[in-house]
C-alpha positions as CSV (number, residue, x, y, z in Angstrom):
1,X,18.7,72.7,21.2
2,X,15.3,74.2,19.5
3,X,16.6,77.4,21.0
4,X,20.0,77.1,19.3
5,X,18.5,75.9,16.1
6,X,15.6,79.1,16.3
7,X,19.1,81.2,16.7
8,X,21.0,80.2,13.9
9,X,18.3,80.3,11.6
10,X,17.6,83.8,12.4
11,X,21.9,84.2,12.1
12,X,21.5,82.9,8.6
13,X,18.9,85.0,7.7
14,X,20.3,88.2,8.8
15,X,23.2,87.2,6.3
16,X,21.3,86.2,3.8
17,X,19.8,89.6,3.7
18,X,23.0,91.5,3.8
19,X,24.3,92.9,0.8
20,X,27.8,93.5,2.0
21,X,30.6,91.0,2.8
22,X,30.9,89.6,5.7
23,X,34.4,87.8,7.1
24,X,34.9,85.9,10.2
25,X,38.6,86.2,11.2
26,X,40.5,84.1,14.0
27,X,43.1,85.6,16.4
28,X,46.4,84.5,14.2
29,X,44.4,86.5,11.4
30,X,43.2,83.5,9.3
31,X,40.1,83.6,7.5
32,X,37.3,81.3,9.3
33,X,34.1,82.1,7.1
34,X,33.7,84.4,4.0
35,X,29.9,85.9,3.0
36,X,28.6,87.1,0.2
37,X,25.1,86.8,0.3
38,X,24.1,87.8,-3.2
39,X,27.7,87.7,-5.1
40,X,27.7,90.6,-5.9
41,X,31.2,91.1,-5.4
42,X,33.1,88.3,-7.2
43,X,36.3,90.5,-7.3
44,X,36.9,90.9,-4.1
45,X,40.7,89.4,-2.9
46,X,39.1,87.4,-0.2
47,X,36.9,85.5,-1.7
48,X,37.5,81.4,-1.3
49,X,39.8,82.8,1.2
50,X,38.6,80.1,4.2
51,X,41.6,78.8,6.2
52,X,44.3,81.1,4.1
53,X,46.0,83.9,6.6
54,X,44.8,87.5,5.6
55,X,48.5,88.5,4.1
56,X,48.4,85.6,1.6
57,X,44.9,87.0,0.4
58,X,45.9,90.1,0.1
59,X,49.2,91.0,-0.3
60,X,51.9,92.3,2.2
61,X,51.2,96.1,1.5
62,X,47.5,96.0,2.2
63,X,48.3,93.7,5.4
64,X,50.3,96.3,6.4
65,X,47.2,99.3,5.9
66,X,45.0,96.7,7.6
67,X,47.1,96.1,10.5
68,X,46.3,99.5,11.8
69,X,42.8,98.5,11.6
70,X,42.9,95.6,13.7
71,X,45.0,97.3,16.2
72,X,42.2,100.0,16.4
73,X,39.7,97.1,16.8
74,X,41.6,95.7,20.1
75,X,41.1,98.9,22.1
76,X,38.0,98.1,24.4
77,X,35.1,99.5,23.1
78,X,36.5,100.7,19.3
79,X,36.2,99.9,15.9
80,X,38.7,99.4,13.5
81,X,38.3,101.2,10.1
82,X,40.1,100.9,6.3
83,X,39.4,102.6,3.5
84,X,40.9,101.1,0.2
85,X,41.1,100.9,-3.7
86,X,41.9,97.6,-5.5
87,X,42.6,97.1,-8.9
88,X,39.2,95.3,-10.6
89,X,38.9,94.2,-14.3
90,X,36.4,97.5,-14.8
91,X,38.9,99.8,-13.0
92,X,39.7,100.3,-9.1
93,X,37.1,99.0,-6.9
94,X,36.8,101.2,-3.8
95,X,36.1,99.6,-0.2
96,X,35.4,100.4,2.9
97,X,36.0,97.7,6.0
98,X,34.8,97.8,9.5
99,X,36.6,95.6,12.0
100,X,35.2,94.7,15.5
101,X,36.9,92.0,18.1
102,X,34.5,89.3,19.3
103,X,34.0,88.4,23.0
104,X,36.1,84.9,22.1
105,X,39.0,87.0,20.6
106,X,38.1,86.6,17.2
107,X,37.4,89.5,14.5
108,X,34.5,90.5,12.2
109,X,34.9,92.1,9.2
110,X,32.0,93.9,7.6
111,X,33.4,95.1,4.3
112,X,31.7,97.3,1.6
113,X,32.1,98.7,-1.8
């Protein structure tokens, strides 16, 4: 159990250090666990976004772009990639999101601006 505890410590800290966003996404592509260390990006569609399906966060047309993503992500040994603009209150905020499947099935989403 120290072991475990010693792990997700060092897990936390690792994310609190990030300056990115960070989502955890199950397999039926609901959002687990949203991260923004430093909140720097209080704009962005999925924040507060815990237990909501990615379509309801952001819209049916960006599912659909992000889709392809995911797909990408499911081949053995890839990445998924997506490369968007969103509307912000200063102008369109430009991001870029990198999508990797998990051993358990799951997603990661490591998303920047």
């Amino acid at each position: 159990i120290t072991e475990m505890r010693r792990q997700q410590d060092r897990h936390r800290a690792l994310l609190a250090a990030m300056p990115d966003i960070l989502v955890h996404v199950d397999r039926d592509f609901r959002v687990i666990e949203y991260h923004d260390a430093n909140g720097a990006h209080p704009e962005c569609l999925l924040r507060g976004s815990e237990g909501l399906s990615l379509e309801d966060c952001l819209g049916r047309e960006m599912w659909q772009k992000m889709r392809g993503a995911f797909a990408e992500a499911d081949q053995p040994g890839s990445l998924g990639a997506l490369e968007c603009a969103v509307p912000g209150s200063a102008g369109l905020i430009y991001y870029e999101a990198r999508i990797s499947k998990t051993q358990m099935g799951d997603y990661l989403l490591l998303i920047r601006d």
